[in-house]
C-alpha positions as CSV (number, residue, x, y, z in Angstrom):
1,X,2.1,-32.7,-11.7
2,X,4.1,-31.1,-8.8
3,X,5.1,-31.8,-5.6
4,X,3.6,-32.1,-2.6
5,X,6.0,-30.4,-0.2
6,X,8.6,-27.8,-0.3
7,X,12.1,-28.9,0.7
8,X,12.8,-27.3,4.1
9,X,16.4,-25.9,4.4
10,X,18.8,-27.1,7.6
11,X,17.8,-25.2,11.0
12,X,20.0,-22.0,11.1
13,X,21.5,-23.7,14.3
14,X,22.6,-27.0,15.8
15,X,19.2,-26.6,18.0
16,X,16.1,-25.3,16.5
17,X,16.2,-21.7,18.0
18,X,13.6,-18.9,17.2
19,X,16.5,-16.2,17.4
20,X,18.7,-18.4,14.8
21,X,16.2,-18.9,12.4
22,X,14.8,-15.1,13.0
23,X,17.9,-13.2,12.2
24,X,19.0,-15.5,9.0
25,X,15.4,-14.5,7.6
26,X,15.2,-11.6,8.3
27,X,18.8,-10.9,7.1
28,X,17.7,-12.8,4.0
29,X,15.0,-10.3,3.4
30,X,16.8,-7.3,3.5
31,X,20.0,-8.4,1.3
32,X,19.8,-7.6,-2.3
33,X,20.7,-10.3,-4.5
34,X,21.3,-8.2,-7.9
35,X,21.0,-5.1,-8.5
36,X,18.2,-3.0,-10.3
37,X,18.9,0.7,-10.8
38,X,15.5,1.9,-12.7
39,X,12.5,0.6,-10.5
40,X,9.7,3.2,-11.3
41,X,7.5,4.0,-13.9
42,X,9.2,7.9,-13.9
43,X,12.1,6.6,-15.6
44,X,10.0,5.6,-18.8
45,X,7.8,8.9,-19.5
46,X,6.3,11.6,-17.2
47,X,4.6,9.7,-15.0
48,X,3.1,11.9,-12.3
49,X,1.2,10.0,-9.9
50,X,2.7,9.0,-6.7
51,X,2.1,5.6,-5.7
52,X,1.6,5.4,-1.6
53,X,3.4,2.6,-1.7
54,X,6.5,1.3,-3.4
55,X,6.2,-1.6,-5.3
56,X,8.9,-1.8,-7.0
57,X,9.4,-3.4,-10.5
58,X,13.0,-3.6,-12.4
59,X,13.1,-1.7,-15.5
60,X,16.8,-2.4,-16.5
61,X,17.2,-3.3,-20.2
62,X,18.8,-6.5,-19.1
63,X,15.2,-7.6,-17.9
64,X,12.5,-8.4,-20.5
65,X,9.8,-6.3,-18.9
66,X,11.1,-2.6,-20.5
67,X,10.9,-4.4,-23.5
68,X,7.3,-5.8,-23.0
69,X,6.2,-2.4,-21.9
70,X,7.6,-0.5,-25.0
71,X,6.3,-3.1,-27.5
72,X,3.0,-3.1,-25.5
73,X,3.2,-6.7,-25.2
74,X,3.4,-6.7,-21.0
75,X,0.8,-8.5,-18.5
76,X,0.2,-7.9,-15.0
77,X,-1.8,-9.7,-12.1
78,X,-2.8,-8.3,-9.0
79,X,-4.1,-9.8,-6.6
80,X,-5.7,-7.7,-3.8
81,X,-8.4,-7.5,-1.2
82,X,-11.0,-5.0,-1.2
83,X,-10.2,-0.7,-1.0
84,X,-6.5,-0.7,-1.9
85,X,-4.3,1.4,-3.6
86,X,-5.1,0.8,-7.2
87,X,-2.0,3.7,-8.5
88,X,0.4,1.4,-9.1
89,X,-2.2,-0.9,-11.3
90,X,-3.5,2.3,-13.5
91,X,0.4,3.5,-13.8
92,X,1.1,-0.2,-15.4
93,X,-1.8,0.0,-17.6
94,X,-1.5,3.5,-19.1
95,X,1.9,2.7,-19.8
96,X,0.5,-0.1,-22.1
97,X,0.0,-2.8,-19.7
98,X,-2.4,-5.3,-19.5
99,X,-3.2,-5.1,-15.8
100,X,-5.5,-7.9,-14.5
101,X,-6.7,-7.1,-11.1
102,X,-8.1,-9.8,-9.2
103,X,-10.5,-8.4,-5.9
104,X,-13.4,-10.9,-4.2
105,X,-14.5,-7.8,-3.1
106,X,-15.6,-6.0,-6.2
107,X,-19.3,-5.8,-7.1
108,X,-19.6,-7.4,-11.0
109,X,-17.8,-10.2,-11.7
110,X,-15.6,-8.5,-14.4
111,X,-15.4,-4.9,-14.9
112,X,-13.3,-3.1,-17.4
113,X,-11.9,0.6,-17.1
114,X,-10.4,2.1,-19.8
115,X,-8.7,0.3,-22.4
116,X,-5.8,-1.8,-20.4
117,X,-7.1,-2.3,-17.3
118,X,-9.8,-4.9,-15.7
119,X,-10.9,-6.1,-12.7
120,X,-12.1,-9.6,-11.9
121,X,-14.4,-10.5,-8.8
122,X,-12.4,-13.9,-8.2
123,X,-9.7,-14.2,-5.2
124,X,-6.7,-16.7,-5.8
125,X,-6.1,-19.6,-3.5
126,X,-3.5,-22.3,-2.9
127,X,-6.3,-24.8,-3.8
128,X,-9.4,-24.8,-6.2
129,X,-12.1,-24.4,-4.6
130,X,-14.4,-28.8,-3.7
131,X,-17.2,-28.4,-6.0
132,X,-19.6,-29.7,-3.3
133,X,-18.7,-27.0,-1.2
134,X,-18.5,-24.7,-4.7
135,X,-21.9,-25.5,-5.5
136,X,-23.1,-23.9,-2.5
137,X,-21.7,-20.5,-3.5
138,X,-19.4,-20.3,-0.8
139,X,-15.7,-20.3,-2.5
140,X,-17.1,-20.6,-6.3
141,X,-14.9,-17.1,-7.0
142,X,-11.3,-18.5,-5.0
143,X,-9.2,-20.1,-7.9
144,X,-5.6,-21.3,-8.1
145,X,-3.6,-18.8,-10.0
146,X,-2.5,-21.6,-12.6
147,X,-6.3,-22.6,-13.0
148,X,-7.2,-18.6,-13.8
149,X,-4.0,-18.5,-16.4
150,X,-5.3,-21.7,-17.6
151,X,-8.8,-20.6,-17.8
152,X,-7.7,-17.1,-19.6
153,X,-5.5,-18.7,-22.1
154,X,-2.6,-16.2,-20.7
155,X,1.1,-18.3,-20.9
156,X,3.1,-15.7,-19.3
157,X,2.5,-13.3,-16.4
158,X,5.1,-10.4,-16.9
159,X,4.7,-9.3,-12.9
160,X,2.7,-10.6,-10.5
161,X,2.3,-8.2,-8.0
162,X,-0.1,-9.7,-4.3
163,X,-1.0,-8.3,-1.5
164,X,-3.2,-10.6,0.0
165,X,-2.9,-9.7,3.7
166,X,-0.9,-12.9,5.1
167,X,-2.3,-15.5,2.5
168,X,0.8,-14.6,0.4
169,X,3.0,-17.6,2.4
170,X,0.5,-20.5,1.1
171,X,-0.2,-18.2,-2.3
172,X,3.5,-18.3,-2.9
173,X,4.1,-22.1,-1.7
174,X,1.6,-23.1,-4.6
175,X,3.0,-21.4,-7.1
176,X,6.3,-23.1,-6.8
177,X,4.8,-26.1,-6.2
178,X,3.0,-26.3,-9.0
179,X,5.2,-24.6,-11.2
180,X,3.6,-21.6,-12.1
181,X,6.4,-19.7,-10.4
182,X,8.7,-20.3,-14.0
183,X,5.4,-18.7,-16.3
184,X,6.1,-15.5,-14.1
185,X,9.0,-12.8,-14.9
186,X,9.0,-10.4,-11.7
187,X,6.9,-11.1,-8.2
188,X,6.1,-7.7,-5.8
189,X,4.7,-9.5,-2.7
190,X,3.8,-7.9,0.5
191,X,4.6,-10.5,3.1
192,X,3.2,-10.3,6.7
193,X,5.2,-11.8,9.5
194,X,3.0,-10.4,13.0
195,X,1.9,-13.9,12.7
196,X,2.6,-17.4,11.0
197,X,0.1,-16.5,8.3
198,X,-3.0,-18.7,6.8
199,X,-2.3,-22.4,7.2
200,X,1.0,-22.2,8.1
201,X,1.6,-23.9,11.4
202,X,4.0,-25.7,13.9
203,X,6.0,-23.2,16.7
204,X,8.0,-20.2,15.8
205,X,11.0,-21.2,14.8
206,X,9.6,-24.0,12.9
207,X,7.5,-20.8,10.9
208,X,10.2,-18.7,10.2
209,X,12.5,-22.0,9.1
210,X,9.4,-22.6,6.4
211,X,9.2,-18.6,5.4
212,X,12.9,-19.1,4.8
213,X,12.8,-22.0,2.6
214,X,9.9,-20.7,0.7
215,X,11.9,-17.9,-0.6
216,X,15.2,-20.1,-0.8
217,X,13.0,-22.4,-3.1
218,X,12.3,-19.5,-5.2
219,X,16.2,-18.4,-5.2
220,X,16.6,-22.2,-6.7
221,X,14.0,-21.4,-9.6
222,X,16.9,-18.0,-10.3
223,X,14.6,-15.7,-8.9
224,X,16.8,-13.3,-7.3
225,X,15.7,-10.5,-4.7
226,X,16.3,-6.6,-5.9
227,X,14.1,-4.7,-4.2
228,X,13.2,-4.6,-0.1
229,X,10.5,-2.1,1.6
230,X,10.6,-2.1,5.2
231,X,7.0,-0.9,6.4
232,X,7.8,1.2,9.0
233,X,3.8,2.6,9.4
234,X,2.5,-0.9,10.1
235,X,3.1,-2.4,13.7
236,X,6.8,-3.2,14.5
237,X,6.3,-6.7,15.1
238,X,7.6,-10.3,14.5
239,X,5.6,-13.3,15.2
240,X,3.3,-10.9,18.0
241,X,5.9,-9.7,19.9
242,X,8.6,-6.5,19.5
243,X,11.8,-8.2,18.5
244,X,14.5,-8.7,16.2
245,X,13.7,-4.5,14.9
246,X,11.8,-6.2,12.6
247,X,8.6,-4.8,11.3
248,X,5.6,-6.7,10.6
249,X,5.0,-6.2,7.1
250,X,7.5,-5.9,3.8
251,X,7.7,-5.7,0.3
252,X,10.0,-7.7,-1.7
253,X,10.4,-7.1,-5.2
254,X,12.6,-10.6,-7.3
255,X,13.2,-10.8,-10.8
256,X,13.2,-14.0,-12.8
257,X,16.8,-14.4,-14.0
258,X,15.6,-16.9,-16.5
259,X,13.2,-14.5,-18.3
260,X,15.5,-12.9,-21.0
């Protein structure tokens, strides 16, 4: 089951206004909602690698993750397209991680390194794949998250970190839609917001008013935001043009309140 639509929040205004809606999100984004103070790796062991970029998990003994990592019991997704970054993912796993690294770019279809970490040629969707079309080897490796957790027999996804390059808006709408969202105890997304993103349509206020509720929905499930990156390398832009001092790319870090 699950529903078919999110529930959209009120415009930020009494008219639909692109400035409204743009400064509530992106004040939303950049407000922490509880606090984390350990968000690295360093703080559990020497742990030497840098990782380019910060994706940032919360380690605070009030949060089940230091617990899982200790008692080796911890499982991570990753979703990813082709030549990233992969520090962050070996960091997880040789601190006794199951890391689960999903990549359509990847040559065999599942490929083990080492003893925690694996890579799987399979990209996740916000809808499984029409068999007819399937059959022809066109989208036979693009799978709903719930359908791969499903498929792997894994109940619980300790972080889910994606950075899928602007599909993350429908990635993320599926998951609460479906419910997956509540099987998850920490999301690291990268969100992109130079343009309205993969499926996502209507004019730019009507975007960012979506955007805003998607997150809101997840604030409703007690996800709460600790963690903001503000990429200042990437192009300083907002819906194609310089505004707002936004840039066009972040990484938001929430934990799952509900996840003792």
């Amino acid at each position: 089951t699950g529903r078919w639509h999110i529930e959209l929040q009120p415009w930020a205004s009494s008219t639909p206004s692109l400035t409204y809606e743009a400064l509530r999100f992106l004040k939303y984004i950049s407000t922490s909602q509880i606090s984390c103070e350990h968000m690295n790796l360093n703080s559990l062991r020497e742990y030497s690698e840098t990782t380019k970029k910060p994706w940032s998990i919360c380690l605070d003994e009030k949060f089940s993750l230091v617990h899982r990592i200790r008692s080796k019991q911890c499982r991570l997704y990753s979703l990813g397209l082709g030549n990233d970054d992969n520090q962050f993912e070996i960091g997880m796993a040789n601190s006794g991680c199951e890391v689960h690294r999903f990549d359509p770019s990847i040559k065999s279809a599942h490929v083990q390194e080492g003893r925690h970490l694996w890579y799987h040629r399979l990209s996740i969707d916000w809808r499984d794949p029409n068999p007819a079309i399937a059959a022809h080897k066109l989208h036979s490796n693009t799978k709903k998250l719930g359908t791969i957790l499903n498929e792997f027999g894994h109940q619980k996804i300790d972080v889910l970190k994606a950075d899928v390059e602007s599909a993350e808006w429908k990635i993320l709408e599926n998951l609460i839609l479906e419910d997956v969202v509540e099987q998850i105890g920490q999301l690291v997304f990268e969100v992109h917001i130079h343009w309205p993103g993969f499926e996502v349509s209507g004019n730019d206020s009507t975007v960012v008013r979506y955007w805003y509720s998607l997150l809101r929905e997840l604030e409703l499930k007690d996800f709460k935001l600790f963690h903001t990156y503000k990429d200042l390398s990437k192009p300083q832009m907002f819906l194609k043009k310089e505004a707002f001092n936004a840039s066009s790319c972040y990484t938001l870090s929430w934990v799952n309140t509900r996840w003792k």
